[in-house]
NUKEMI-881319 format. One record per residue (C-alpha): residue in one letter; y, x, z. Coordinates in steps of 0.02 Angstrom, whole numbers, padded with zeros to 5 digits, always signed. Layout:
N
aYXZ ...
//
This chain:
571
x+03844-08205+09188 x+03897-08366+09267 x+03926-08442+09096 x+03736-08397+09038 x+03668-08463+09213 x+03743-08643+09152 x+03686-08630+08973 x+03483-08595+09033 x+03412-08725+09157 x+03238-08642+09178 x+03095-08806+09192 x+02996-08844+09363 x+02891-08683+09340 x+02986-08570+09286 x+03106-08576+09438 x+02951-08564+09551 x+02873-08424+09482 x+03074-08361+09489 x+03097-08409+09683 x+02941-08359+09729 x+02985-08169+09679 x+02826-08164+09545 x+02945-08138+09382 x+03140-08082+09376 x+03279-08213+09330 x+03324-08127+09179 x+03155-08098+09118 x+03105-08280+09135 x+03273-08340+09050 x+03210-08241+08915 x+03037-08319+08901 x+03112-08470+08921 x+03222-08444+08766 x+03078-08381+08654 x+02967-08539+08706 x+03096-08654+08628 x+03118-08556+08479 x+02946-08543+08451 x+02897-08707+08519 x+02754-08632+08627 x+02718-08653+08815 x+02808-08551+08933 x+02664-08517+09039 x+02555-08460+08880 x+02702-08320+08846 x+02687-08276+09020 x+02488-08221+09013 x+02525-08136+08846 x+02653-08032+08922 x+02530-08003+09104 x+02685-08026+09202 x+02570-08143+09323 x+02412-08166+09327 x+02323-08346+09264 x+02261-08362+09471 x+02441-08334+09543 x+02530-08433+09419 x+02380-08590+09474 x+02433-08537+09648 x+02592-08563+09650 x+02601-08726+09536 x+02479-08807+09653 x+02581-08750+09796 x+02736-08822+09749 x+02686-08989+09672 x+02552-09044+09809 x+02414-09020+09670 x+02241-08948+09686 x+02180-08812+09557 x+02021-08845+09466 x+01911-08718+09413 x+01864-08754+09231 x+01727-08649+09216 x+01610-08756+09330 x+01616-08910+09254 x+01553-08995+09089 x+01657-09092+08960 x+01599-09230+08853 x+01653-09206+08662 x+01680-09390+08637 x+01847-09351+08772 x+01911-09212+08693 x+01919-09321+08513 x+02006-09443+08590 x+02166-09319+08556 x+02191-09217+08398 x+02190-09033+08409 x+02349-09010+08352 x+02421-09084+08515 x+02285-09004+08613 x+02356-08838+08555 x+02522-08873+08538 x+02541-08909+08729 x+02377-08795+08782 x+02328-08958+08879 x+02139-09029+08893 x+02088-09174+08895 x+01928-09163+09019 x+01886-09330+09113 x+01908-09505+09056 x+01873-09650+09192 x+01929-09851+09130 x+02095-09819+09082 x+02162-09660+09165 x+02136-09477+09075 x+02121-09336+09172 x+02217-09179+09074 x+02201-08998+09109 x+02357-08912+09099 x+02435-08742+09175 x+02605-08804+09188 x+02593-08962+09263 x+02775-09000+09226 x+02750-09012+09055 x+02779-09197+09051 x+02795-09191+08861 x+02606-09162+08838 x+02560-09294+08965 x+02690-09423+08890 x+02614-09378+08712 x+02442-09388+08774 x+02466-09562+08829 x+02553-09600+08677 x+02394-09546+08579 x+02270-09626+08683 x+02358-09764+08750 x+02283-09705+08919 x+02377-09659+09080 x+02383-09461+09064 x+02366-09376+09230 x+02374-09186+09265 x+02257-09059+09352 x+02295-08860+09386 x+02193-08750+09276 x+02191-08551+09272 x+02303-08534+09112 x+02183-08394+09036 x+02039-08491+09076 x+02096-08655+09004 x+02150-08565+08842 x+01976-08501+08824 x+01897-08677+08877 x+02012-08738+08744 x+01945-08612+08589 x+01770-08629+08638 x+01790-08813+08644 x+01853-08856+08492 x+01742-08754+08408 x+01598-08830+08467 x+01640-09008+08434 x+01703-09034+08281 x+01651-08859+08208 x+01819-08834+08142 x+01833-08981+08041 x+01789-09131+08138 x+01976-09168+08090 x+02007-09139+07941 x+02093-09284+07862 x+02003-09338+07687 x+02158-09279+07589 x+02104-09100+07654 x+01960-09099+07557 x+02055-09150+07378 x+02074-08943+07386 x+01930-08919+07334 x+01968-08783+07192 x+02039-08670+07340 x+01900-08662+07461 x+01872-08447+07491 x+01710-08366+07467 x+01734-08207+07617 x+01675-08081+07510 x+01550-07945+07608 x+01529-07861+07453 x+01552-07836+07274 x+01606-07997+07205 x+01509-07990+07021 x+01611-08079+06872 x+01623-08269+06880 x+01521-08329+06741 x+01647-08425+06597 x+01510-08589+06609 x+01536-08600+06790 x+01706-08591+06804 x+01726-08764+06779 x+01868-08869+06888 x+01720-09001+06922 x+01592-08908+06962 x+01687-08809+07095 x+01761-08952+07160 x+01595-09028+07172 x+01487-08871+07258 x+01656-08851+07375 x+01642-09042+07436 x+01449-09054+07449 x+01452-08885+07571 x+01582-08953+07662 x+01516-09129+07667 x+01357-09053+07729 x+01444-08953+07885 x+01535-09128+07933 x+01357-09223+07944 x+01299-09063+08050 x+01161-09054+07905 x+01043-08895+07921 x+00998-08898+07738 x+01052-08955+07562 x+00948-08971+07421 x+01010-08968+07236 x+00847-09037+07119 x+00849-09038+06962 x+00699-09183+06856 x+00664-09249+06699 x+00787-09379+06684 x+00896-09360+06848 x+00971-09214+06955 x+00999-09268+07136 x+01069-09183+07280 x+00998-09216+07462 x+01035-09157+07664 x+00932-09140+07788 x+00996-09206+07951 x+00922-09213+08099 x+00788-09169+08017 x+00766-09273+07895 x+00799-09290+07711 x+00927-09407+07650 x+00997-09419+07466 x+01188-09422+07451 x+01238-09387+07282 x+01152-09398+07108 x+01275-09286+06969 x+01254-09308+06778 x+01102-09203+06709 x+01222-09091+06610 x+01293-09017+06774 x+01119-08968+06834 x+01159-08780+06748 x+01321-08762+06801 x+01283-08826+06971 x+01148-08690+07013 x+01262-08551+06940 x+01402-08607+07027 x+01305-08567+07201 x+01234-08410+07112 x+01403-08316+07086 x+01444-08398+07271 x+01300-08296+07330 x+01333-08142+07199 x+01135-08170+07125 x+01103-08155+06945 x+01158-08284+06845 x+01072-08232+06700 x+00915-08240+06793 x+00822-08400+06777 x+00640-08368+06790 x+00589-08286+06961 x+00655-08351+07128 x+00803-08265+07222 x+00868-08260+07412 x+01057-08238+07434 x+01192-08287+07561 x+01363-08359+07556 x+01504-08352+07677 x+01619-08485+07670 x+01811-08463+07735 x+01829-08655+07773 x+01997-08595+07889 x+02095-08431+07946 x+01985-08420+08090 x+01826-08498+08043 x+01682-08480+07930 x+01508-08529+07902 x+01365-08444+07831 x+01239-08523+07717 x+01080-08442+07651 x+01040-08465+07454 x+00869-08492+07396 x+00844-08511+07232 x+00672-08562+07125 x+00622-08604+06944 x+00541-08775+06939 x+00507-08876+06754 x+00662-08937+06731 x+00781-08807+06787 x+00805-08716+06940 x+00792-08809+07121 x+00931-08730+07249 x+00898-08749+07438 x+01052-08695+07543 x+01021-08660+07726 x+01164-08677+07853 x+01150-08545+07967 x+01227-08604+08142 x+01279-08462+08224 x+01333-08572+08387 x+01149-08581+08425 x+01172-08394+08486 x+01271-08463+08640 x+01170-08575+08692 x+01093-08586+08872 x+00932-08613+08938 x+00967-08794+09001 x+01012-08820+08829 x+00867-08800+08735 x+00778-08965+08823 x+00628-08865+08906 x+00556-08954+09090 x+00586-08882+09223 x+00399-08800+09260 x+00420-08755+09065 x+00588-08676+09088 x+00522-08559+09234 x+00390-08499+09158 x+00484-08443+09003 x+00613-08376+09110 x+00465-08259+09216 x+00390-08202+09066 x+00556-08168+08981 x+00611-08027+09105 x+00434-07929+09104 x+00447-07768+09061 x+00330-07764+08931 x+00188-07876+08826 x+00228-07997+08707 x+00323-08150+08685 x+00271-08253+08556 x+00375-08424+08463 x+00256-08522+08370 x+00273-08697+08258 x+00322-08741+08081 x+00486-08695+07970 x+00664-08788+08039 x+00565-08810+08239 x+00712-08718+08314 x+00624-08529+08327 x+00765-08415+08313 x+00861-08534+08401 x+00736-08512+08548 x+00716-08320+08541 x+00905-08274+08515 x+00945-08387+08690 x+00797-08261+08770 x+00891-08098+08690 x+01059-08182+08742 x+00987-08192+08913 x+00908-08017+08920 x+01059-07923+08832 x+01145-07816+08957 x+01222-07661+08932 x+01049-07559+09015 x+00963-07618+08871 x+00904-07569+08707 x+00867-07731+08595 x+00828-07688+08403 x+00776-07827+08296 x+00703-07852+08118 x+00757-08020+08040 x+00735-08095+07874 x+00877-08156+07857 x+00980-08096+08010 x+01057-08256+08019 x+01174-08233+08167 x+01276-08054+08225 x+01228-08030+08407 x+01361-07912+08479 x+01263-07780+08580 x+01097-07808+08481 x+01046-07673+08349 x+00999-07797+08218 x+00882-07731+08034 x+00910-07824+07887 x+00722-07852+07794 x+00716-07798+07614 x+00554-07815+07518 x+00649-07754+07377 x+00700-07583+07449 x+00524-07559+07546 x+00592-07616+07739 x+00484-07712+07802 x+00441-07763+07959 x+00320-07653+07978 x+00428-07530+07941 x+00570-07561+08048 x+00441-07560+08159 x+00378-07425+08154 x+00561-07350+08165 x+00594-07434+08300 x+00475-07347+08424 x+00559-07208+08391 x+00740-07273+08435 x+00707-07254+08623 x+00690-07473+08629 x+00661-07576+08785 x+00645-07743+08675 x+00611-07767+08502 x+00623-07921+08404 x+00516-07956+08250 x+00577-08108+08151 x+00392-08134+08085 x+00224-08076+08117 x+00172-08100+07937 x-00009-07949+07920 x-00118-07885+07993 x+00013-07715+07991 x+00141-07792+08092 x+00046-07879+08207 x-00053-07713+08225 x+00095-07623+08275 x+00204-07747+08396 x+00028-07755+08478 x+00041-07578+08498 x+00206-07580+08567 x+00191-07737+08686 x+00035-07609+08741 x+00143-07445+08787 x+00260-07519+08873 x+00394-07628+08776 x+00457-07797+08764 x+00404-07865+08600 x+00467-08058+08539 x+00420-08125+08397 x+00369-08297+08295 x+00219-08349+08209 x+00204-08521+08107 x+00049-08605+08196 x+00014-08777+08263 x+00009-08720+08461 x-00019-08600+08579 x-00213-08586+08569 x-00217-08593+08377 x-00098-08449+08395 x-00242-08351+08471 x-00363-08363+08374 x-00233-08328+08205 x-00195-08150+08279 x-00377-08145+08285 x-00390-08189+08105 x-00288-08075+08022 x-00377-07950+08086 x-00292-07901+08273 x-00436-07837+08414 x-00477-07970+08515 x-00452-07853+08677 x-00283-07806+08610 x-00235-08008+08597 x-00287-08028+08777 x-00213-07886+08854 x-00034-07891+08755 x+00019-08072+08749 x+00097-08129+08906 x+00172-08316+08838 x+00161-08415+08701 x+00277-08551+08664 x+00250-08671+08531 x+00379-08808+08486 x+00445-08936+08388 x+00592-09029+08354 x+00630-09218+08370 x+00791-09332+08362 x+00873-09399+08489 x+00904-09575+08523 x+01082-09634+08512 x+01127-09685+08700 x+01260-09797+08642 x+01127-09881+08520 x+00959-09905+08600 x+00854-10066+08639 x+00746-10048+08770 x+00526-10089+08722 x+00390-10177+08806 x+00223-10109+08791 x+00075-10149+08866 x-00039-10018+08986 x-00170-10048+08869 x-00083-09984+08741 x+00024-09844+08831 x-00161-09768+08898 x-00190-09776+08706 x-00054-09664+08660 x-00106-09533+08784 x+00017-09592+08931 x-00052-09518+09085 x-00144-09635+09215 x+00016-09563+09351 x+00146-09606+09249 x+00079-09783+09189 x+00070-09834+09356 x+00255-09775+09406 x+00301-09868+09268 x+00394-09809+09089 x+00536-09861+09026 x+00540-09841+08837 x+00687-09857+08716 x+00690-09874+08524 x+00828-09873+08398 x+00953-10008+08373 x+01044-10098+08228 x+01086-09929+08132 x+01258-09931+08060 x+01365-09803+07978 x+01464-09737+08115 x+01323-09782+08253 x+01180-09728+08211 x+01008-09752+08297 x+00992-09563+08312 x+01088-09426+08339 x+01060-09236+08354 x+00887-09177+08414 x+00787-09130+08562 x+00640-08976+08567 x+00471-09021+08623 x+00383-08863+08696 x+00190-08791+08735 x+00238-08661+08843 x+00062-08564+08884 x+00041-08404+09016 x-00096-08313+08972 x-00188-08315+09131 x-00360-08223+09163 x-00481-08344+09123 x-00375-08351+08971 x-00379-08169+08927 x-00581-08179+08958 x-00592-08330+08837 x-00513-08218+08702 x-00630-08091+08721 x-00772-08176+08707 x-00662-08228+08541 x-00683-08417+08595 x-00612-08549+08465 x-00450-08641+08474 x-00536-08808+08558 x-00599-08698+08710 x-00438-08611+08723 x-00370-08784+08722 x-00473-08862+08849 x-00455-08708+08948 x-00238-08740+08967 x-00259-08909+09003 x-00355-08854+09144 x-00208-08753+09193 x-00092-08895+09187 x-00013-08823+09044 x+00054-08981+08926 x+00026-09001+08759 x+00176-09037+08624 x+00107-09200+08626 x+00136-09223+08817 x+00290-09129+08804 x+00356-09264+08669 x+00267-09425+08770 x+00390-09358+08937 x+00562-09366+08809 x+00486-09529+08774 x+00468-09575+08948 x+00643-09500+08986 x+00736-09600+08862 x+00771-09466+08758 x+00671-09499+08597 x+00578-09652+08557 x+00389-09657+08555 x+00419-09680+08360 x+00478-09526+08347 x+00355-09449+08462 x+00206-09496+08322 x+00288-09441+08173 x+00318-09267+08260 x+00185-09246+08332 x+00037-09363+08252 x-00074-09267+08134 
//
């Protein structure tokens, strides 16, 4: 026994958690021994095992290095720290990096004698590393979510990753139909692979593959906006489009009528991404729109989505009534489902019965009973709908009012007693009025079932690390709609700087909201089936902003530019 006590010095933790009586001697020499053969943290093969809890473990590593524990939970992390370290070391040591101030970087760890990580962390950075006590369980958590969000599970992948290209796994949630022989070209593979994954890098929401007369080009859109990146030889344009087909398991026979399909792509062992397939014959072959369907916009908060504060309570109250109807209004790629899956996340408790009808379901929302649409098979919404009512549902979700049938029926149900959500594609929230109105819904029934409207839009961000600050005259602020209140505080706009490659002027986008109660005098207005202007008036009365003074405040705020403001939201 004596011999094996020699031959095992436990590290700084270890003994603790031994001399404080939380884990036998034996027990942790054994851990010990299996965290140098497998080269993973002690502490990490302690949780696995629940031999002591994340809190006691904190506890007692706090306690007996003079540290304070810090509850990771609370506080937010800037993305820009966490690349400073590749995730290889991050989850090699299960260490953090959360805080960076001049030259000192603040790491989480749960072991805070685990000087290797530190030492290597410095190494990395060439920043003094310094530890703080973290909940193990917590941290490893922090860590998953974290690294998924900023790099998407390939924000480091070195450019000889992507020379693979012939390898990249289609998840199959189906039958796979036969690869056709003309698309099973080395090239063209390698080409499809490395424009999908090119587009997931950029954080594009869309690719488009167009075929012309005497060029075939392929284009993103990021940020919302279109940008060409590559133009292939004509020749390819066949082989390109059935390429994606047999991705998507459509017909590749089938050339002359448009089809809607959906690829999964396995870009990892633990990640994938989802893309929906559009497909449509246009003179010179067939044009191929791929949509990348984000399915980290299903955790995102409230204080993410860039609504003011007087916007953000309103949605809120109106979210949680027990019944009426929540409507999402603006045009395609405005950030709709985005906006109504953060109001299911927020309303999806285990008292609850959410069913949805989507077309596509982009995103699986544990908890949510979610209908796939299919025109071809007869569900539609109205449909689902109508089955619905009978599945005993406190909220449904409608993807699209598109008739005078659907909007019939979640009228209906916002009347007797349900939650409905749902989106239209109108302008605002007084054009959405009188639309419901239009295809045919009563006028009382508008007035008595809506309860919010939110129309929206989405804009890019300025770069804060690449803005130059603009003069402008109050002349010409009042002539841009600047209110008199906020002229005379004084604004402080920004536009964007000297764009380069790898700082650009923008980056990522901002929503822009109409967020419209539908207050008496506005239900009395509707049923005296007044016209969008009235309606309009009528809000601003109410206080209720436009998009356009939604858009003129993210101005204001440094957020956009007033550039970007116009081509939003300038007819």
């Amino acid at each position: 026994m004596a011999t094996q006590e020699k031959s095992i010095v436990l590290s700084g933790l270890a003994r603790t958690l031994v001399r404080g009586g939380h884990i036998e001697q034996e027990k942790a020499e054994e851990l010990f021994k299996q965290s140098q053969k497998k080269k993973t943290p002690f502490v990490n093969l302690v949780i696995e095992q629940n031999l002591v809890s994340s809190s006691t473990i904190a506890s007692a590593s706090a306690k007996e290095f003079g540290m304070s524990i810090l509850s990771i939970d609370l506080i937010d992390i800037d993305p820009s720290v966490v690349k400073l370290v590749s995730p290889d070391l991050i989850k090699k040591h299960s260490a953090l990096p959360i805080f960076k101030r001049g030259n000192r970087l603040t790491v989480a760890v749960s072991d805070p004698t685990n000087i290797q990580a530190l030492d290597e962390m410095k190494f990395a950075t060439s920043l003094n590393a310094q530890a703080v006590v973290v909940e193990a369980d917590k941290l490893l958590k922090r860590i998953d979510k974290i690294l998924e969000e900023t790099d998407g599970g390939l924000g480091n992948m070195e450019d000889s990753e992507f020379d693979n290209l012939d390898d990249l796994e289609v998840a199959e949630d189906g039958p796979q139909e036969e690869d056709d022989s003309d698309v099973d070209d080395a090239p063209v593979v390698r080409f499809v692979n490395k424009c999908l994954l090119d587009a997931i890098k950029k954080g594009a929401s869309d690719l488009h593959f167009e075929p012309y007369e005497k060029m075939y080009r392929v284009r993103f859109r990021v940020d919302g906006v279109l940008a060409g990146v590559a133009k292939p030889p004509m020749s390819l344009s066949g082989k390109i489009a059935a390429r994606i087909k047999v991705m998507s398991r459509l017909d590749v026979s089938e050339r002359r009528v448009p089809q809607d399909g959906r690829i999964k792509l396995k870009i990892s062992k633990t990640k994938s991404i989802d893309f929906r397939v559009s497909t449509c014959p246009t003179l010179f072959g067939e044009k191929v729109v791929l949509r990348i369907l984000d399915s980290d916009a299903a955790a995102l908060q409230i204080d993410q989505l860039g609504y003011e504060d007087h916007q953000k309570k309103l949605f809120l109250s109106n979210l949680i009534k027990p019944y009426g109807m929540f409507l999402v209004t603006g045009p395609t790629g405005s950030g709709k489902t985005v906006s109504l899956y953060t109001g299911i996340n927020i309303l999806n408790k285990e008292d609850i019965n959410i069913s949805t009808a989507e077309d596509p379901v982009e995103i699986n929302l544990p908890g949510v009973n979610q209908v796939q649409i299919d025109e071809k098979t007869g569900m539609d919404f109205s449909k689902a709908l109508k089955a619905f009512l009978r599945q005993d549902p406190d909220i449904i979700l409608v993807g699209e009012i598109r008739d005078i049938t659907t909007g019939g029926i979640a009228v209906k149900a916002a009347q007797t007693g349900h939650m409905v959500m749902s989106t239209l594609h109108t302008n605002d929230g007084p054009q959405t009025l009188t639309r419901l109105q239009d295809m045919g819904v009563q006028s009382f029934a508008v007035a008595t079932s809506i309860n919010l409207i939110t129309a929206q839009r989405l804009l890019r961000r300025l770069n804060p690390d690449n803005r130059v600050a603009i003069e402008m005259p109050d002349s010409a602020l009042k002539k841009e709609d600047f209110p008199e209140e906020m002229i005379k505080e004084g604004i402080n706009l920004y536009g964007p700087g000297e764009e380069t490659e790898d700082n650009p002027g923008y980056k990522g986008r901002a929503g822009i909201y109409q967020v419209m109660p539908i207050t008496d005098e506005m239900k009395r207005l509707i049923i005296e089936e007044a016209n969008a202007v009235v309606l309009a008036d009528q809000a601003a009365k109410e206080g209720i902003w436009d998009i356009r003074r939604s858009g003129l405040q993210k101005a204001a705020n440094g957020i956009t530019s007033l550039a970007e403001v116009n081509r939003v939201t300038v007819e």
